[in-house]
C-alpha positions as CSV (number, residue, x, y, z in Angstrom):
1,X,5.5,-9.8,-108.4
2,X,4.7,-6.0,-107.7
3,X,1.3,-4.7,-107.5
4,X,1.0,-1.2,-108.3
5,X,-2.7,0.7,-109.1
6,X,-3.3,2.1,-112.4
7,X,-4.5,5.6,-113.0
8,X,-3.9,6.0,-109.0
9,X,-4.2,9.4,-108.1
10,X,-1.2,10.0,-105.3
11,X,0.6,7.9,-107.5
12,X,4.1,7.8,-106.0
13,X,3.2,7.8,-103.0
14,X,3.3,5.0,-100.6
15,X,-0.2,3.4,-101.1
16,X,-2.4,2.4,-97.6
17,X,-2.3,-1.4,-97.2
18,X,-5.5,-3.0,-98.6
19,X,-8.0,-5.5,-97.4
20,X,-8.0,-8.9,-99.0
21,X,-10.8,-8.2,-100.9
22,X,-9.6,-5.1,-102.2
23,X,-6.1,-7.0,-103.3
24,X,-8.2,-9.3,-104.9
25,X,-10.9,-7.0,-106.9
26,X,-8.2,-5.7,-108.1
27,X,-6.2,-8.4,-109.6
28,X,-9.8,-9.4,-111.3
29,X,-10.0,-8.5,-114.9
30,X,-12.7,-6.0,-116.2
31,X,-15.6,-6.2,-116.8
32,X,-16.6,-5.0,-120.9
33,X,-19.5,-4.1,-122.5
34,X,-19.3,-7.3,-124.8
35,X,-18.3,-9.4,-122.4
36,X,-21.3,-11.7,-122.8
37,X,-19.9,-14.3,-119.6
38,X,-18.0,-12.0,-116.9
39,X,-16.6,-13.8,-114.3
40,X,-18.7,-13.6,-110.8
41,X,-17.5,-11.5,-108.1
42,X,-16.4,-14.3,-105.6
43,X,-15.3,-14.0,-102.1
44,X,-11.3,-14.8,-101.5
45,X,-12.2,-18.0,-99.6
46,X,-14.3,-19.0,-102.8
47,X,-10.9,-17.7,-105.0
48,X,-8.8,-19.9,-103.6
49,X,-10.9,-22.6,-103.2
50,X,-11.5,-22.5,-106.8
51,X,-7.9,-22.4,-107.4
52,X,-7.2,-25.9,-105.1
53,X,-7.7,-29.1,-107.9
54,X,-10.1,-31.7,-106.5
55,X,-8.8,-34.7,-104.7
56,X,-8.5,-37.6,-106.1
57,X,-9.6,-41.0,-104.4
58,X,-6.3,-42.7,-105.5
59,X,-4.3,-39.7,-104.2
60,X,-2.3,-40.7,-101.2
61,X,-1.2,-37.0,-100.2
62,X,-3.7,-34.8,-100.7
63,X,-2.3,-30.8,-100.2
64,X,-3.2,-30.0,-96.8
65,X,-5.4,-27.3,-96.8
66,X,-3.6,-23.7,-96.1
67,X,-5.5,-20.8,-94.5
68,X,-6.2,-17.7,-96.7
69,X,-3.1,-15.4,-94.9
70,X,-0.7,-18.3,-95.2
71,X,-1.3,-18.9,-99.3
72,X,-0.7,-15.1,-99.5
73,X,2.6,-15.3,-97.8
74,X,3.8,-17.8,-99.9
75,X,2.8,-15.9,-103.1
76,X,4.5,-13.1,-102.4
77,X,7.8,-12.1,-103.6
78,X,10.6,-11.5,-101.8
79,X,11.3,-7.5,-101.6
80,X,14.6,-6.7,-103.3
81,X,17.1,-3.9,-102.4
82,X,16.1,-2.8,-106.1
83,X,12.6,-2.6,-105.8
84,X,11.8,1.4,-104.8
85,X,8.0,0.4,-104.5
86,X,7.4,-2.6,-102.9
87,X,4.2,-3.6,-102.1
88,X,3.6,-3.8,-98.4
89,X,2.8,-7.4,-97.1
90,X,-0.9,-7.2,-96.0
91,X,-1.4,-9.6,-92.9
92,X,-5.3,-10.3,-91.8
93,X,-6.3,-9.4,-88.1
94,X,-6.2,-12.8,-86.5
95,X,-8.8,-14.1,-85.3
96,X,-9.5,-14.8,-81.7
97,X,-8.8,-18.4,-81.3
98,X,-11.6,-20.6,-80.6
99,X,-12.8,-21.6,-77.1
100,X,-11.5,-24.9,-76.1
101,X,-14.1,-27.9,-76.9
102,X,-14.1,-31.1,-75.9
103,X,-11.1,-33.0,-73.4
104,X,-9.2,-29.7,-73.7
105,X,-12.2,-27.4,-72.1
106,X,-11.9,-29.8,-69.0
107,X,-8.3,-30.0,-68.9
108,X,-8.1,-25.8,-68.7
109,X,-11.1,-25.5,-65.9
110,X,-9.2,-28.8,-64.2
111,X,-5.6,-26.7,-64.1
112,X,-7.2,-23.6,-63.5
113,X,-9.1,-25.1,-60.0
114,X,-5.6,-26.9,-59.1
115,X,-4.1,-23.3,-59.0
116,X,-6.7,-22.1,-56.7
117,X,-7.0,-24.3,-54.7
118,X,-3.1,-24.7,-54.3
119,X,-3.1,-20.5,-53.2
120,X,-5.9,-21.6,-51.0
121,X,-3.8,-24.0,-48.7
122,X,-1.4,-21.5,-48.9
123,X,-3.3,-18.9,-47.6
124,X,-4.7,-21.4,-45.4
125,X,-1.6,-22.4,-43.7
126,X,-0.3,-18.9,-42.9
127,X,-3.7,-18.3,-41.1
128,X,-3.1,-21.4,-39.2
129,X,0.2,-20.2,-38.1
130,X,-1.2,-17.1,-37.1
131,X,-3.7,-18.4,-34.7
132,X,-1.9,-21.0,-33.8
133,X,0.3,-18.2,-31.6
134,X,-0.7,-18.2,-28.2
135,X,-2.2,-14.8,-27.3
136,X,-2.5,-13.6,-23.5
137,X,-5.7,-14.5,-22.2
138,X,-7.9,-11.5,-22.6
139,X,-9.8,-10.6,-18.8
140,X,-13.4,-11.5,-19.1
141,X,-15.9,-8.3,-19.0
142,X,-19.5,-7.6,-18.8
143,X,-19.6,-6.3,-21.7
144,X,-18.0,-9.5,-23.4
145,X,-20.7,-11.6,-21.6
146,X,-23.7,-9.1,-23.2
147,X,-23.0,-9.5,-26.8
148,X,-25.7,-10.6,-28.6
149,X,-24.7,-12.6,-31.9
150,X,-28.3,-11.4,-33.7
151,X,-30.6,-9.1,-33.7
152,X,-31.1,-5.5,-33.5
153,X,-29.7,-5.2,-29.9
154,X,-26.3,-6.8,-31.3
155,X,-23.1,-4.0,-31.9
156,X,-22.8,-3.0,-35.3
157,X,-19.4,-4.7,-35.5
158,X,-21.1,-8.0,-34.3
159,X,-24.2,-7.4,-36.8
160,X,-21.6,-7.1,-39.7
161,X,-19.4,-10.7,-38.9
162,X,-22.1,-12.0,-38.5
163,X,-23.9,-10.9,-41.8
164,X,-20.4,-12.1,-43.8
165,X,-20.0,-15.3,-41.9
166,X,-20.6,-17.9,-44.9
167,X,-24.0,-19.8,-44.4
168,X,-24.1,-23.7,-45.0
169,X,-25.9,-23.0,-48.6
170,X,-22.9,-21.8,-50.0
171,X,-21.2,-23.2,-53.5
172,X,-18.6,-25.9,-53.0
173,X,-15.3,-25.0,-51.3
174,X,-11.9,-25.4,-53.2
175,X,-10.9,-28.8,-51.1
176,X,-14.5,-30.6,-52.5
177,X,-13.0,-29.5,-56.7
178,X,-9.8,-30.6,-55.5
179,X,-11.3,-33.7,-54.5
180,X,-13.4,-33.7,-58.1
181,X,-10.5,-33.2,-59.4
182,X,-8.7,-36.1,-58.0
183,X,-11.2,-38.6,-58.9
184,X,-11.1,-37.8,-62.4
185,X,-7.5,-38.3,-62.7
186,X,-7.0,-34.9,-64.0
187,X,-4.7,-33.1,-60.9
188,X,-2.6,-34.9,-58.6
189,X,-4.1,-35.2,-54.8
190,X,-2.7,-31.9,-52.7
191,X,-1.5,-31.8,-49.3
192,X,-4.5,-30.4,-47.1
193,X,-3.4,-29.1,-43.7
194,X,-5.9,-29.0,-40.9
195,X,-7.5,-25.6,-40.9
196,X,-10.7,-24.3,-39.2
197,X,-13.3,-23.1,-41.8
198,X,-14.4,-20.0,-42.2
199,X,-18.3,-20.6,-40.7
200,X,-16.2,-22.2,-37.8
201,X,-14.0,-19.3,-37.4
202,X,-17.1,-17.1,-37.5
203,X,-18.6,-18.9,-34.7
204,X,-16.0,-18.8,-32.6
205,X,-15.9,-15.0,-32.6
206,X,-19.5,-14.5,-31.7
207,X,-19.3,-17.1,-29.0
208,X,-19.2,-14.4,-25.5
209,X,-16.1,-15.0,-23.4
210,X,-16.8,-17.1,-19.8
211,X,-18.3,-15.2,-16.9
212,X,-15.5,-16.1,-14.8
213,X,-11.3,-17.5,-15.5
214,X,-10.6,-20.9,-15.8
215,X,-7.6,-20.0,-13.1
216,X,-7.0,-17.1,-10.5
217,X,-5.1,-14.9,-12.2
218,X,-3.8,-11.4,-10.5
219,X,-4.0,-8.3,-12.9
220,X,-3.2,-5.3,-12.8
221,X,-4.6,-2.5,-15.1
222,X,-2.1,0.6,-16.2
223,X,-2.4,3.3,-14.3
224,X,0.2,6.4,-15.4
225,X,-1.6,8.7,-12.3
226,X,-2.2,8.1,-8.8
227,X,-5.2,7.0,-7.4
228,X,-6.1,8.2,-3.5
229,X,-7.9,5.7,-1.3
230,X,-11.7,6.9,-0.8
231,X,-10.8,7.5,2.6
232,X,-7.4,9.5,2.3
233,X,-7.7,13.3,2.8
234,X,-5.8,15.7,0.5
235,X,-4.4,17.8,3.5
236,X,-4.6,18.9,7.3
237,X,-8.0,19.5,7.9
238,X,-9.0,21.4,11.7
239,X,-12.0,19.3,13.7
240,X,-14.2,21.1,16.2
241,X,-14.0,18.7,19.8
242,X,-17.3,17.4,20.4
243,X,-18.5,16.4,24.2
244,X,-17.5,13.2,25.1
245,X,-14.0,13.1,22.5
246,X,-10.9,11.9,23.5
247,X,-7.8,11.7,21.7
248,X,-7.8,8.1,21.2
249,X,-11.9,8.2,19.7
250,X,-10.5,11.1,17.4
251,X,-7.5,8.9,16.4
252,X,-9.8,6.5,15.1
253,X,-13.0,8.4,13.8
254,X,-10.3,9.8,11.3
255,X,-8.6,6.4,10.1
256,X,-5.0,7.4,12.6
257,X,-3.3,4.5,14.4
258,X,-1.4,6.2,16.5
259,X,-3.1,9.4,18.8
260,X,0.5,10.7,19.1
261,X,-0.4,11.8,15.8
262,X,-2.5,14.1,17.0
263,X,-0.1,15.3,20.1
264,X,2.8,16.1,17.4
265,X,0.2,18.0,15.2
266,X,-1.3,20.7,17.9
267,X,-0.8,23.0,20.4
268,X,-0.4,21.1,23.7
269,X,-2.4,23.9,25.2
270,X,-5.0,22.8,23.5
271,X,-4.6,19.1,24.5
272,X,-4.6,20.3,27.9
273,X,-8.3,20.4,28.8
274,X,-9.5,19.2,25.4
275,X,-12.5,20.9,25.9
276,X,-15.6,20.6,23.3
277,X,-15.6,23.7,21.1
278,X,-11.7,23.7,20.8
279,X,-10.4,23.5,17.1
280,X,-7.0,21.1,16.4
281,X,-5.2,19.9,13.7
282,X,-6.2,16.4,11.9
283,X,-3.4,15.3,9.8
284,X,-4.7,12.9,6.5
285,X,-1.9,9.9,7.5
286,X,0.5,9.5,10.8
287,X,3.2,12.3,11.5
288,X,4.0,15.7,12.9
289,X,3.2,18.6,11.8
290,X,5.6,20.6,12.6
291,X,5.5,24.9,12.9
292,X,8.7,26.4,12.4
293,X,9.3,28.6,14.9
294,X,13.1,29.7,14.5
295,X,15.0,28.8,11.0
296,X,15.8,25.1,10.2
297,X,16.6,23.5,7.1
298,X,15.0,20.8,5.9
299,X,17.5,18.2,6.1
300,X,17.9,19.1,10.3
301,X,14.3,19.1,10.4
302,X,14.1,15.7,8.7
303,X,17.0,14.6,11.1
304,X,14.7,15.5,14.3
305,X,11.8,13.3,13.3
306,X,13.9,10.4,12.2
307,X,12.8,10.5,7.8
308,X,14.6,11.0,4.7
309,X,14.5,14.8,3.6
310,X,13.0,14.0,0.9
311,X,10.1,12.6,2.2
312,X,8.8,16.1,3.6
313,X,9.9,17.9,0.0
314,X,8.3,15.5,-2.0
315,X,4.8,15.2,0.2
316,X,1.8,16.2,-1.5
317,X,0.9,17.9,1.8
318,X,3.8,20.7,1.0
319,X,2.9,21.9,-2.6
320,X,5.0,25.1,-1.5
321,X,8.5,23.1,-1.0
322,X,8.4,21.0,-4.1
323,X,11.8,21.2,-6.3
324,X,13.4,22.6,-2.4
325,X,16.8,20.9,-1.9
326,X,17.6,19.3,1.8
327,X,19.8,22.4,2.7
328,X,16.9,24.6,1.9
329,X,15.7,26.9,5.1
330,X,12.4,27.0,6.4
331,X,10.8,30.2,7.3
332,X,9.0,30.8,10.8
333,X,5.8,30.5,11.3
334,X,5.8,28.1,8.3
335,X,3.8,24.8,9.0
336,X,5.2,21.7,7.5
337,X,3.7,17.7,7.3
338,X,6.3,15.6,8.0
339,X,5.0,12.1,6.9
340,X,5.4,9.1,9.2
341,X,7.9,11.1,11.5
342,X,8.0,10.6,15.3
343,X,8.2,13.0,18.1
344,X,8.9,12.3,21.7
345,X,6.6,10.1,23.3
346,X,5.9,11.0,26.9
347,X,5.9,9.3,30.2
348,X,2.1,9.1,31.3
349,X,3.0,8.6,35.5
350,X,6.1,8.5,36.7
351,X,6.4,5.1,38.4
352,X,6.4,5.4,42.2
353,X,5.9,8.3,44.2
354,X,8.1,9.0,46.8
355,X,6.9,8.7,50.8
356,X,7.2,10.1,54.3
357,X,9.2,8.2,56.6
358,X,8.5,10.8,59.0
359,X,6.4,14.0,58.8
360,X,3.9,14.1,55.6
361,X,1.7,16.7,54.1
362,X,-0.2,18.6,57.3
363,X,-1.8,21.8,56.6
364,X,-1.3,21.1,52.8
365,X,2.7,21.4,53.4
366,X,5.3,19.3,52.6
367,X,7.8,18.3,56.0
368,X,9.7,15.6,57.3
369,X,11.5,12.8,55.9
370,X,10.9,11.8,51.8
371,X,12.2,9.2,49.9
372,X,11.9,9.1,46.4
373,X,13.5,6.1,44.3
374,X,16.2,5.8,46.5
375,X,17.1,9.1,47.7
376,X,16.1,10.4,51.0
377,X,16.3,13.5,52.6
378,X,15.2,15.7,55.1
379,X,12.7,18.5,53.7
380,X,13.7,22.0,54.8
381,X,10.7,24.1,53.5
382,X,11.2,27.1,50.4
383,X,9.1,28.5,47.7
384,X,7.1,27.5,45.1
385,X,8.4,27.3,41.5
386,X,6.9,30.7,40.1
387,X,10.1,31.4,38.1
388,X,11.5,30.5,34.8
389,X,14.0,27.8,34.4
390,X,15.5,29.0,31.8
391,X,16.5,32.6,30.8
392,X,16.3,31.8,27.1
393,X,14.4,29.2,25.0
394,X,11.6,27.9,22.3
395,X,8.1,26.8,23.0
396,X,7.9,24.0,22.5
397,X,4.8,21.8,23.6
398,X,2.9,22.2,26.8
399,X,1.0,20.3,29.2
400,X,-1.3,17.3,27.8
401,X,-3.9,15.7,30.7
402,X,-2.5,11.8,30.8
403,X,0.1,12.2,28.1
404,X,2.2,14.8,28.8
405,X,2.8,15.9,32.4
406,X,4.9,18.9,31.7
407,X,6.0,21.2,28.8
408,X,9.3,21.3,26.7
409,X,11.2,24.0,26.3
410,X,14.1,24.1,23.7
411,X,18.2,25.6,23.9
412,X,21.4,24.9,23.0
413,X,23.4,22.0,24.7
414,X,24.3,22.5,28.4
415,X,22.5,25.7,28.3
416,X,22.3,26.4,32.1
417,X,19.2,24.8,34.0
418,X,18.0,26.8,36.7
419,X,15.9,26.1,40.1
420,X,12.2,28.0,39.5
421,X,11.9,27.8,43.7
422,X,13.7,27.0,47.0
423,X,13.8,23.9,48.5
424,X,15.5,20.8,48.7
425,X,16.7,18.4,46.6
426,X,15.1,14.9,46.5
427,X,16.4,13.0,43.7
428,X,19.3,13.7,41.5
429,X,20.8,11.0,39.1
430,X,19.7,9.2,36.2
431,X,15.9,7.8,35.8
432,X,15.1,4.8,33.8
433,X,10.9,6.0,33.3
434,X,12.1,8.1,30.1
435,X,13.4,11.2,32.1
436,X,17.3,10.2,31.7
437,X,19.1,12.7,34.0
438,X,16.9,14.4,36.0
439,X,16.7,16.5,39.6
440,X,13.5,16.6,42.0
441,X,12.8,19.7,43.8
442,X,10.5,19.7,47.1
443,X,9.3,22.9,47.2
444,X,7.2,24.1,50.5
445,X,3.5,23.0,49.2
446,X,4.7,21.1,45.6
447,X,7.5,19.7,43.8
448,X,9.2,20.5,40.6
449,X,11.3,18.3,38.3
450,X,13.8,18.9,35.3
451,X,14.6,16.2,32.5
452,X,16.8,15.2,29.8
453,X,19.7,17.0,31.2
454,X,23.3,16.5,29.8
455,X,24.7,17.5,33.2
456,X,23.4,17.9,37.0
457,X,25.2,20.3,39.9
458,X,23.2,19.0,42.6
459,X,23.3,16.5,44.8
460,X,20.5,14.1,47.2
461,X,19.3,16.3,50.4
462,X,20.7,19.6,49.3
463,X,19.0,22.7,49.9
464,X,19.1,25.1,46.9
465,X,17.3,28.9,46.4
466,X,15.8,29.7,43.3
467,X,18.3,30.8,40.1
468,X,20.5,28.2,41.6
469,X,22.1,26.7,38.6
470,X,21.1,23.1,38.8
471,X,22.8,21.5,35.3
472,X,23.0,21.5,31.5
473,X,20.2,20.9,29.3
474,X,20.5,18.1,26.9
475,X,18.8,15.2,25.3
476,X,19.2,12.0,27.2
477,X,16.5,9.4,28.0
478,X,13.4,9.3,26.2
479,X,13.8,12.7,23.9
480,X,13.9,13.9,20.5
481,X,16.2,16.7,21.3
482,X,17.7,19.3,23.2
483,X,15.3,20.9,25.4
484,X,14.1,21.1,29.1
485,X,11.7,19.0,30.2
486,X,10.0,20.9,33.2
487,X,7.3,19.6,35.2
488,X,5.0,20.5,38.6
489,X,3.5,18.4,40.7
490,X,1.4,18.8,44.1
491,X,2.4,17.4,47.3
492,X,1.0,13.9,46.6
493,X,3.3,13.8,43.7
494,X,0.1,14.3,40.9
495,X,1.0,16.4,37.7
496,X,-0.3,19.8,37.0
497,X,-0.3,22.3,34.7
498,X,3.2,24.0,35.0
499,X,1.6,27.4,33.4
500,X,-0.2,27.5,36.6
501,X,2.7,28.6,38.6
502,X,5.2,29.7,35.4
503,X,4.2,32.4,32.9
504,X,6.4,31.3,29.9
């Protein structure tokens, strides 16, 4: 059947669906003037109700009874392909269902706990995993031992864990409604894995760390710069001699363990008297500090105190040769640290003078017969050793009271030695005290001597004037190189100052 409104005023038109009511108000007759009984305007519910016949006390199937939307469904027509206006199917807004009553309102909450409390042991076991990882132990610190769990004085951080940690008053946690759960039969019993609660957890945060390791443990913090020792200088410094100094109480007022140090790092005419007042070189750690005084490279100057080249380029004492190469020259009058490097270390005494078998030192002269270290010969007078022995040469180091009895001179190898006086030869040969070849000279009132030679001319007893060409310069014995190693020494064989007699 096909509804269609009379005297409609879009008739034609596709009509807006209708309420129930509206469907039904419709379909109800009208109402006349002499209508003396008109029907009542009833509610659909009340329509249909109306419409169902009474049930009978013998009838064995009563109709079931069939909601309001469903009776108009089954009214309606089918729509043909014929029809050009059907009536739309009006459907009611359903209405929310009802809220669960009775067995089923427990079943729903029961279900509903299960599933939380199943993502709970899941979340639960993942955080067990996680701290069950062994973590390094974490070095114990003041500040770990000073936290206060409460209170004002406590960090913010430690005010707010503590503030969330869950207090002992709080509502039941998911394992007790599991456990409800169980009892009643409603949810199967779920696998709980030991895991610390959350108040525990808490705890165990705020609790400070131990004053001290359970076990000596060696650690090292990172450290991507160099840290200097309180006591390391950052360069050469120059020290004033005080009254009473010596080298040794200089070499350890300034941390030094060996006063060669010092030697290698100064003037030996400074050394000489070290007299207070007199400014030298203090180096910050053991070497030489070396002044170029004729053009070396680096790798020959590395060679002649026994390091690697690049232990003097990359020094932090010689900021001006950093990214050098070994072949790189030096300039003179350049002054380089060259760290833990050796130098020559001198011969304090010579061991064993020589003596008179006849004669001896009358008048302050030498004469007779002299032995020294097994050469004897027969002293015939001469001059004293005012003259260079050497025509050309370097400075090298000079005299040094106790440490160095005579000053070096540097040359080329088997550059020609030459006698600085006349007199007579009384010792020439090789010496085991450091000297390695060497010649002894008794002059009239002293004696002169000339070590590390390559080659020697001379012989025991011979008489020789001054210039006479008396061997080769070289580096044997106790040396660090070619040079000359020229001494003087009075007539009872006592070092002195060879400037005294030799203006070099």
């Amino acid at each position: 059947m096909t509804l269609e409104p009379e005297n409609h005023p879009d008739h034609g038109a596709k009509s807006e669906p209708s309420s129930l009511d509206e469907r039904l108000r419709r379909e109800e007759p009208p109402v006349s003037d002499d209508d003396t009984s008109p029907s009542r305007r009833l509610a659909a519910a009340q329509h249909l109700a109306a419409e169902e016949p009474p049930l009978a006390d013998g009838d064995t199937q009563p109709r079931p009874a069939v909601r309001v939307s469903e009776h108009l469904l089954a009214e309606e027509p089918p729509v043909s392909d014929e029809d050009t206006s059907p009536s739309r199917p009006s459907r009611p807004a359903l209405p929310a269902p009802p809220a669960p009553r009775g067995p089923g309102r427990v079943l729903w909450i029961t279900v509903s706990l299960a599933a939380i409390l199943l993502i709970a042991v899941g979340v639960g076991i993942i955080v067990n995993a996680a701290l069950s990882e062994p973590a390094p132990p974490a070095a114990p610190t003041e500040a770990a031992a000073a936290v206060t769990p409460t209170g004002t004085d406590a960090p913010l951080a430690v005010r707010e864990v503590a503030t969330a940690a869950p207090t002992p008053a709080a509502s039941a946690t998911p394992a007790a409604v599991a456990q409800a759960g169980v009892e009643t039969g409603t949810v199967p019993a779920p696998l709980v894995l030991p895991t610390a609660a959350a108040d525990e957890i808490a705890a165990a945060l705020l609790t400070p760390a131990a004053s001290q390791p359970q076990t000596r443990v060696i650690r090292r913090d990172a450290a991507p710069f160099t840290v200097r020792p309180d006591n390391k200088r950052a360069g050469v410094i120059v020290y004033t001699v005080q009254p009473g100094d010596t080298l040794e109480s200089i070499t350890r007022q300034f941390g030094l363990k060996d006063h060669y140090t010092l030697i290698w790092s100064n003037s030996s005419n400074k050394l000489a008297e070290l007299a207070p007042g007199t400014q030298i070189n203090i180096l910050p750690e053991d070497g030489v500090y070396h002044e170029v005084t004729e053009e070396i490279t680096i790798r020959e100057l590395a060679e002649k105190y026994g390091v690697d080249p690049y232990d003097i380029i990359d020094s932090e004492y010689n900021e001006t040769l950093f990214g050098s190469v070994p072949d790189t020259r030096l300039p003179k009058g350049l002054w380089v640290v060259v760290p833990g490097g050796e130098g020559e270390r001198f011969n304090a005494r010579i061991a064993g003078a020589g003596t008179f078998t006849e004669g001896g030192t009358a008048g302050g002269l030498l004469s007779g017969t002299y032995s020294l270290w097994g050469c004897t010969a027969n002293l015939e007078g001469g001059t004293e050793p005012y003259n260079r022995p050497l025509t050309g040469y370097t400075w090298m180091r000079g005299f040094i009271p106790g440490y160095h009895d005579g000053v070096d001179l540097a040359g080329r190898p088997d550059q020609p030695v030459m006698a600085a006086g006349a007199g007579t030869v009384v010792y020439a040969g090789w010496n085991n005290n450091g000297y390695g070849r060497v010649v002894v000279i008794a002059h009239s009132a002293s004696f002169s001597l000339y070590g590390h030679l390559n080659s020697i001319n001379v012989r025991c007893g011979q008489y020789v004037s001054q210039g006479t060409v008396i061997g080769g310069m070289g580096n044997t014995g106790n040396s660090s190189g070619t040079h000359l190693h020229f001494e003087v020494r009075d007539v009872d064989f006592n070092p002195v100052n060879p400037q005294n007699y030799v203006g070099f």
